[in-house]
C-alpha positions in Angstrom: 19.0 -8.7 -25.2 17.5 -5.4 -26.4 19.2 -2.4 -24.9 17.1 0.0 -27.1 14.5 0.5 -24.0 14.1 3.4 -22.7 13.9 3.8 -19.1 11.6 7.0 -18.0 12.9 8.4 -14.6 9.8 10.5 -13.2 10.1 13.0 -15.8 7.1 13.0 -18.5 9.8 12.5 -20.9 7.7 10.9 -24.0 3.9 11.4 -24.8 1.4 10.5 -22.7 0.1 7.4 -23.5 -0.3 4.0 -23.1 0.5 2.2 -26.7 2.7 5.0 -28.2 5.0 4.9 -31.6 8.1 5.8 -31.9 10.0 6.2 -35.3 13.6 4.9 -35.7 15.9 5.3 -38.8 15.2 1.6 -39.9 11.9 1.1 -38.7 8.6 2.0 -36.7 8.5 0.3 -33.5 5.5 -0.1 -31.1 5.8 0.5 -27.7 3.6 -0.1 -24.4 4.6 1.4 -21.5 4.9 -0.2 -17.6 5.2 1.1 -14.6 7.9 -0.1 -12.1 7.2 1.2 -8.8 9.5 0.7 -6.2 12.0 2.0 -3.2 15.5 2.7 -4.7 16.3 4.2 -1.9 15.4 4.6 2.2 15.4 1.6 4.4 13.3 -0.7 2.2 16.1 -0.5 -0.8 17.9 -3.0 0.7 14.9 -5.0 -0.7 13.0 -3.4 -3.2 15.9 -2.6 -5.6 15.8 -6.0 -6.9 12.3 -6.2 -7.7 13.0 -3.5 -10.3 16.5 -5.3 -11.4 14.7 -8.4 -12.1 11.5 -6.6 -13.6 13.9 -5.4 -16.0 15.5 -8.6 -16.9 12.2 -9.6 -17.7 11.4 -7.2 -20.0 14.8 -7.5 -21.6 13.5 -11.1 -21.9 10.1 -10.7 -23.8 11.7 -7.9 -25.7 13.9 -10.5 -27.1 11.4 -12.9 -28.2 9.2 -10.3 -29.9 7.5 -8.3 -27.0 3.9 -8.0 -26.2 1.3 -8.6 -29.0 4.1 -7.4 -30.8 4.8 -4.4 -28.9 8.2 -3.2 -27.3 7.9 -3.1 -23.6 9.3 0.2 -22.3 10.1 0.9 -18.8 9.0 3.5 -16.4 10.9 3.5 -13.5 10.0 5.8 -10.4 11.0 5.7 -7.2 9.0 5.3 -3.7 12.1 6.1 -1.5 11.1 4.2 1.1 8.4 7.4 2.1 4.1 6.5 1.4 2.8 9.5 0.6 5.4 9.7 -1.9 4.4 6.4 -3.4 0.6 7.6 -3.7 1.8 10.7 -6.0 4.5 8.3 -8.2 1.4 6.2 -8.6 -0.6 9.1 -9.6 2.1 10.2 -12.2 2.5 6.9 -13.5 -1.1 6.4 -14.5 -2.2 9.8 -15.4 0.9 11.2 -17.0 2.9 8.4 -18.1 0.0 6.6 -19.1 1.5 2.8 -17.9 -0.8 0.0 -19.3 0.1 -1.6 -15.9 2.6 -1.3 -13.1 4.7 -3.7 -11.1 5.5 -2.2 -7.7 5.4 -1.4 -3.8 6.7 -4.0 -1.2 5.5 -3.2 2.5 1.5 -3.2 3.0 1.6 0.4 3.8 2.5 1.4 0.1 0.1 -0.5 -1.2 -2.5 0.3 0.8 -1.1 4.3 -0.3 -1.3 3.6 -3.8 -4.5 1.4 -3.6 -6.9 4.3 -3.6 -5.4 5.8 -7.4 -5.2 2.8 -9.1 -8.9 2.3 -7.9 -9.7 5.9 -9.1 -8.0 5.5 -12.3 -8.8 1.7 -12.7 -5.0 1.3 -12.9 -3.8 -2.6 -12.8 -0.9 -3.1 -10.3 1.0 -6.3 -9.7 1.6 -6.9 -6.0 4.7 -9.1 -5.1 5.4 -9.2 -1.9 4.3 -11.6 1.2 1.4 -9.4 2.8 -1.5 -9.9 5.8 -4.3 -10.4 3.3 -7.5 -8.8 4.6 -7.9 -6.8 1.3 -9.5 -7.8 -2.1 -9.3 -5.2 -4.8 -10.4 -5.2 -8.7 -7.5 -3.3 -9.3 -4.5 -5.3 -7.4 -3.1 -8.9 -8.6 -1.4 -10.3 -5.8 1.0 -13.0 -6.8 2.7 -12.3 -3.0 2.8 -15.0 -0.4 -0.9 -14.3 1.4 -1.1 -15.5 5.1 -1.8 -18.8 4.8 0.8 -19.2 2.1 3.5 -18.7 4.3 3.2 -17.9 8.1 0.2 -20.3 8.5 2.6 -23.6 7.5 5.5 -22.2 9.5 3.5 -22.3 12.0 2.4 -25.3 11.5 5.6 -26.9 10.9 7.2 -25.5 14.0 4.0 -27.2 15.9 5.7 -30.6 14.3 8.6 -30.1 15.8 7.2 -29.4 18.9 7.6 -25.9 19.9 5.7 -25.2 22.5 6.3 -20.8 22.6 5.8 -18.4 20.3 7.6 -14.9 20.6 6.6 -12.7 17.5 8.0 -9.3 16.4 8.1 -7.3 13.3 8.1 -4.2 12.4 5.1 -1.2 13.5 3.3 -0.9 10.4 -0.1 -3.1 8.9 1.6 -6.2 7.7 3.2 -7.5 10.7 0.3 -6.2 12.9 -2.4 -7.9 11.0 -0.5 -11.3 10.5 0.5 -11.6 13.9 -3.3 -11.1 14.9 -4.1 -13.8 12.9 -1.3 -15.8 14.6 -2.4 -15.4 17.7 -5.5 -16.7 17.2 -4.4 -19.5 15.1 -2.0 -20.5 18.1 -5.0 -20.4 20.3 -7.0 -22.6 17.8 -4.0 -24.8 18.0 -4.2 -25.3 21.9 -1.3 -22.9 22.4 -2.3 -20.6 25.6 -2.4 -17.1 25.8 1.2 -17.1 28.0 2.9 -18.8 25.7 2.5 -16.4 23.0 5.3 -13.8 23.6 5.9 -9.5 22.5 2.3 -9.0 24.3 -0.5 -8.0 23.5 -2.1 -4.6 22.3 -5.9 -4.2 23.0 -8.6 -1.6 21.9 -10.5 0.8 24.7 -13.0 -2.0 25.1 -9.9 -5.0 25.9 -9.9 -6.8 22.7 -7.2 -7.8 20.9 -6.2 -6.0 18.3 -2.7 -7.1 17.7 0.5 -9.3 19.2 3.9 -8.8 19.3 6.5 -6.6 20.0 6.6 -3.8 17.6 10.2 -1.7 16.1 9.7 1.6 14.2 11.4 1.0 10.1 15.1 1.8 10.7 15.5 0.5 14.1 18.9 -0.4 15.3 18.8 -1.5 19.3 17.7 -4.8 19.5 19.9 -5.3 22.9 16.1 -5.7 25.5 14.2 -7.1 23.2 16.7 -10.2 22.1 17.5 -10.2 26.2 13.7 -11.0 26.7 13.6 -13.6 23.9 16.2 -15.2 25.7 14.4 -15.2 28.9 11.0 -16.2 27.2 12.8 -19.0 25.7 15.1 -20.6 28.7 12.8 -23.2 28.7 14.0 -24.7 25.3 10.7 -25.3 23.6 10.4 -21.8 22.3 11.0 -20.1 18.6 10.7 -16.7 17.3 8.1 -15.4 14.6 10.0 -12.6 13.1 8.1 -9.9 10.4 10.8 -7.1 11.0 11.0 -5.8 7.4 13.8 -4.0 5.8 17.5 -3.1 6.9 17.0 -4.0 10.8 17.1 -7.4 10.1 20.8 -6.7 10.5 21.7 -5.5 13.8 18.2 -7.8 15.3 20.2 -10.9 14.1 23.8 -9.7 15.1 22.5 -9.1 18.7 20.9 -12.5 18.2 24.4 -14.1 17.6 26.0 -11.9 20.4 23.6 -13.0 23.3 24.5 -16.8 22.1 20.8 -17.7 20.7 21.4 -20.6 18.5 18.7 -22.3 16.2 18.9 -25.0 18.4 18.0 -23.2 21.2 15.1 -20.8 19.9 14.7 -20.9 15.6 14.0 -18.0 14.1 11.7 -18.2 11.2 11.9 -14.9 9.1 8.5 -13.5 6.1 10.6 -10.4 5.1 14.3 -12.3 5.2 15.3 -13.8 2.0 18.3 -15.0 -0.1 18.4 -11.2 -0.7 18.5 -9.7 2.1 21.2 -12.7 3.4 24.3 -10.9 1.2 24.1 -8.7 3.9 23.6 -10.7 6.6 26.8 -12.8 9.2 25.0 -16.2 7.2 27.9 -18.1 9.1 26.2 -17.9 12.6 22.9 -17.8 11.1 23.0 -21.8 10.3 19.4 -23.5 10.9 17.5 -20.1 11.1 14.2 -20.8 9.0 12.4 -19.2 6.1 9.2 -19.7 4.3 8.8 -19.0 0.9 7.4 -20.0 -2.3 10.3 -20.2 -3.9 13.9 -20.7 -2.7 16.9 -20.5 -5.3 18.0 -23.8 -4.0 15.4 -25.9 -5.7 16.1 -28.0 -8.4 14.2 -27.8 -11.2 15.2 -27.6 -14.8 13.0 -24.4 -14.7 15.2 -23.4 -12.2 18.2 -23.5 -13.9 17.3 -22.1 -16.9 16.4 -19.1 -14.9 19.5 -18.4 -13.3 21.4 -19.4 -16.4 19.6 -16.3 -18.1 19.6 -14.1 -15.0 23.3 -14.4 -14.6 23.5 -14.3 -18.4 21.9 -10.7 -18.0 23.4 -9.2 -15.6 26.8 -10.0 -17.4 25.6 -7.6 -20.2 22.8 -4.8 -19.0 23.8 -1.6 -19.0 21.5 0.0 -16.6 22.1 2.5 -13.9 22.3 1.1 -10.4 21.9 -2.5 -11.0 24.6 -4.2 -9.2 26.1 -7.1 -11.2 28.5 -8.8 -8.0 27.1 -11.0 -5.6 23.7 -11.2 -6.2 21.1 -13.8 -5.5 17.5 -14.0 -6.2 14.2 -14.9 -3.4 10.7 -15.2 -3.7 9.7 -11.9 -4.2 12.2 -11.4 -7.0 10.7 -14.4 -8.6 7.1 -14.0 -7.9 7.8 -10.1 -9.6 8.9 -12.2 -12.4 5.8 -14.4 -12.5 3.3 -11.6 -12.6 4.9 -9.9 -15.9 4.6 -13.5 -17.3 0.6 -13.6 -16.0 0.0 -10.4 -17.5 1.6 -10.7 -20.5 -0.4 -14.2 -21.0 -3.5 -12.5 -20.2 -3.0 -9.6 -22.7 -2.1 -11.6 -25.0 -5.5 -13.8 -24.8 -7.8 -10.7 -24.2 -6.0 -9.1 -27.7 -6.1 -6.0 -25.9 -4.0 -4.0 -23.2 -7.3 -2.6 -22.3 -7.1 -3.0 -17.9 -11.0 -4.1 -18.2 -11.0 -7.1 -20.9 -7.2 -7.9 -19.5 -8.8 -8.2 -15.8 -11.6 -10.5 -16.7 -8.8 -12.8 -18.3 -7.1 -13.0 -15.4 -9.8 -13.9 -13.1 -11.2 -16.6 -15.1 -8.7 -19.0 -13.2 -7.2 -19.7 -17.2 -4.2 -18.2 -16.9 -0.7 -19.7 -15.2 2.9 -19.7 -15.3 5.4 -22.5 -15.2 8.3 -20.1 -13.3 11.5 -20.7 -11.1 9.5 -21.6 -8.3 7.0 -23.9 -9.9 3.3 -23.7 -11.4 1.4 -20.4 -10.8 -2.0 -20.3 -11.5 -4.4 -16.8 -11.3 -7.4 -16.8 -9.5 -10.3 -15.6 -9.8 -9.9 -13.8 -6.5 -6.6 -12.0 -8.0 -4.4 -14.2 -5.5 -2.1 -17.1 -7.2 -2.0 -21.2 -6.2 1.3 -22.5 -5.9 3.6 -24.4 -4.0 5.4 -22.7 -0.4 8.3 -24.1 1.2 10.2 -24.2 4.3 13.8 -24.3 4.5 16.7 -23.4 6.9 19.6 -21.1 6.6 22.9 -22.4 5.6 26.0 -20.6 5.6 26.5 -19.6 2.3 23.2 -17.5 2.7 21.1 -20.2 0.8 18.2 -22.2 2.0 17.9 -26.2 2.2 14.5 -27.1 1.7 13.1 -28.9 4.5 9.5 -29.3 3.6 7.5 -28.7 0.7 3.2 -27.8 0.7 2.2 -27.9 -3.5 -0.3 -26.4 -5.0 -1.8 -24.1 -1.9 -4.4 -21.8 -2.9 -4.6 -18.2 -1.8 -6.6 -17.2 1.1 -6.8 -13.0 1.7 -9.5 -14.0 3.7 -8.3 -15.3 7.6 -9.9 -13.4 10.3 -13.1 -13.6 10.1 -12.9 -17.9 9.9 -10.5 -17.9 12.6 -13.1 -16.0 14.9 -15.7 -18.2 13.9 -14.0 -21.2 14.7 -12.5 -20.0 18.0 -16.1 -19.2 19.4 -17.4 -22.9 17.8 -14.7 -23.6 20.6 -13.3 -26.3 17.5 
């Protein structure tokens, strides 16, 4: 691997610019400069330090085979901490100081949506990785995360198969759980579920719509003791399951009280958006047995693309030298991978447009040309900056991986789910 990057910590150290030179003793080597934006630390590392382990490792990876339109890829590496604002003025540095021909970055919807307004001002590009409530089209975002009906929509639906009759949704009290647990609720009610069979409650504007359902935890939140007793109670009647969009660390103590008031999958499933392979080191896997994810990718599959993946990955992490990338233990999820795609997708696209020009590399992108044969399958870019590809269910085992269970291929990305869902549910269809 090359281990002459340069990682640049937040500190202006090399010129400003996008496609920059740099001389060594041998030889003169270009360089294009990326962004990686991402928590390192705050609740959301226990996620988001990942995404910048296995951006690197894909960096290393091009590097290796000759770079970008023959151009080095460095690094710049800031971090979010887990705080918005802060993620709006590291986006700002990374674009108007550090000059990053693109960025790869943010996790929960309420950093994006923080950054969102400078990359739009400074027709930045940004990668977007991570499972998210859709409702948002921008020229300046690629989303190659999980939208709505890429993930919670055929949980849903599976769960329906197996005839679960209850739905009890919580997640955490930001945008992304908010907005795809509105659009739950009305896809259960399109789905001949009624109103009191949809558990957390409901929150309703002055006027008594519905604005979102579920019960809602603050980022951090530790007592799960009520709201696992009410689960329990909402699901006595053993046709009930869980919809769970808590994001970050408190995924730990929700499922330990889980285990402690004697909730087994059998008895109410718990199907997790923000709960990976990752976030499962940390996790007591052995009681967790049958719980449910949805993904589009889980490192379980078997694919020769697959393999080779983790063969590198674990190849790399043998030899890397960078600060705070743990080597022990570690596993990779869909978001890791799906980070991993979009350099791939980008990298394809600059490559046809002959420029790292944002402009010329956009319209490449959305002309629906552009895919990616990854760990988790075919990707395909389209032209509504959302990806096509295939999104699995699988349950929990104890080793803290996932078997498969179900399998939908080539699904195409919908932001879009409101508005249809509204329209259908007064059609009375």
């Amino acid at each position: 691997m090359i281990k002459s990057l340069r990682i640049v910590l937040a500190s202006g150290l090399l010129a400003a610019a996008g496609l920059i030179v740099t001389n060594n003793a041998a030889a003169e080597d270009k360089v294009v400069k990326v962004g990686i934006l991402h928590s390192l630390t705050g609740t959301m590392a226990i996620s988001e330090t990942s995404l910048r382990d296995v951006l690197l490792y894909a960096f290393d990876q091009i590097n290796a085979s000759g770079g970008v339109m023959g151009c080095k890829i460095e690094p710049v590496v800031v971090d979010g901490a887990s705080n918005w604002p802060l993620f709006a003025e590291k986006a700002k540095q990374l674009l108007e100081e550090d000059k990053v021909s693109v960025t790869f970055g943010c996790w929960t919807s309420v950093s994006r949506k923080s950054v969102l307004p400078v990359f739009e001002k400074d027709n930045g590009m940004l990668f977007y990785p991570v499972q998210y409530e859709g409702e948002e089209l921008s020229k300046n975002i690629f989303y190659t995360a999980e939208a709505v009906n890429q993930q919670a929509t055929p949980a849903v639906d599976y769960l329906l198969q197996q005839g679960k009759k209850k739905f009890y949704l919580i997640g955490t009290d930001y945008v992304y759980p908010q907005t795809t647990n509105l659009i739950l609720y009305k896809y259960l009610l399109l789905h001949g579920v009624p109103v009191e069979n949809i558990g957390g409650g409901l929150r309703k504007d002055a006027d008594g719509k519905v604005i979102s359902a579920g019960k809602y935890v603050p980022f951090g939140h530790t007592d799960f003791q009520q709201i696992v007793a009410d689960i329990k109670q909402f699901a006595a009647s053993g046709d009930a399951c869980v919809i769970n969009t808590i994001n970050g660390d408190s995924n730990v103590p929700f499922f330990k009280e889980v285990v402690a008031a004697g909730l087994t999958p059998s008895d109410c499933p718990v199907v997790s958006f923000s709960l990976a392979e990752d976030e499962l080191r940390s996790m007591p896997t052995k009681d967790m047995v049958g719980e449910l994810g949805c993904w589009t990718y889980f490192m379980s599959l078997k694919t020769p693309e697959n393999a080779a993946f983790l063969k590198s990955w674990y190849a790399w992490l043998e030899t890397e030298n960078y600060p705070g990338v743990v080597k022990m233990k570690r596993a990779v999820d869909s978001p890791m991978v799906l980070s991993y795609d979009g350099v791939y997708l980008w990298k394809a696209a600059v490559e046809k447009a002959g420029s790292f020009d944002v402009d010329k590399v956009r319209a490449v992108l959305e002309s629906g040309a552009i895919t990616f044969t990854g760990p988790g399958g075919k990707v395909t870019m389209q032209a509504n900056h959302h990806v096509t590809k295939t999104v699995y269910i699988g349950e929990t085992k104890a080793n803290g991986q996932f078997k498969i269970l179900k399998e939908f291929p080539d699904v195409y990305g919908e932001p879009f789910q409101l508005k249809t869902l509204d329209a259908k549910l007064a059609a009375g269809k």
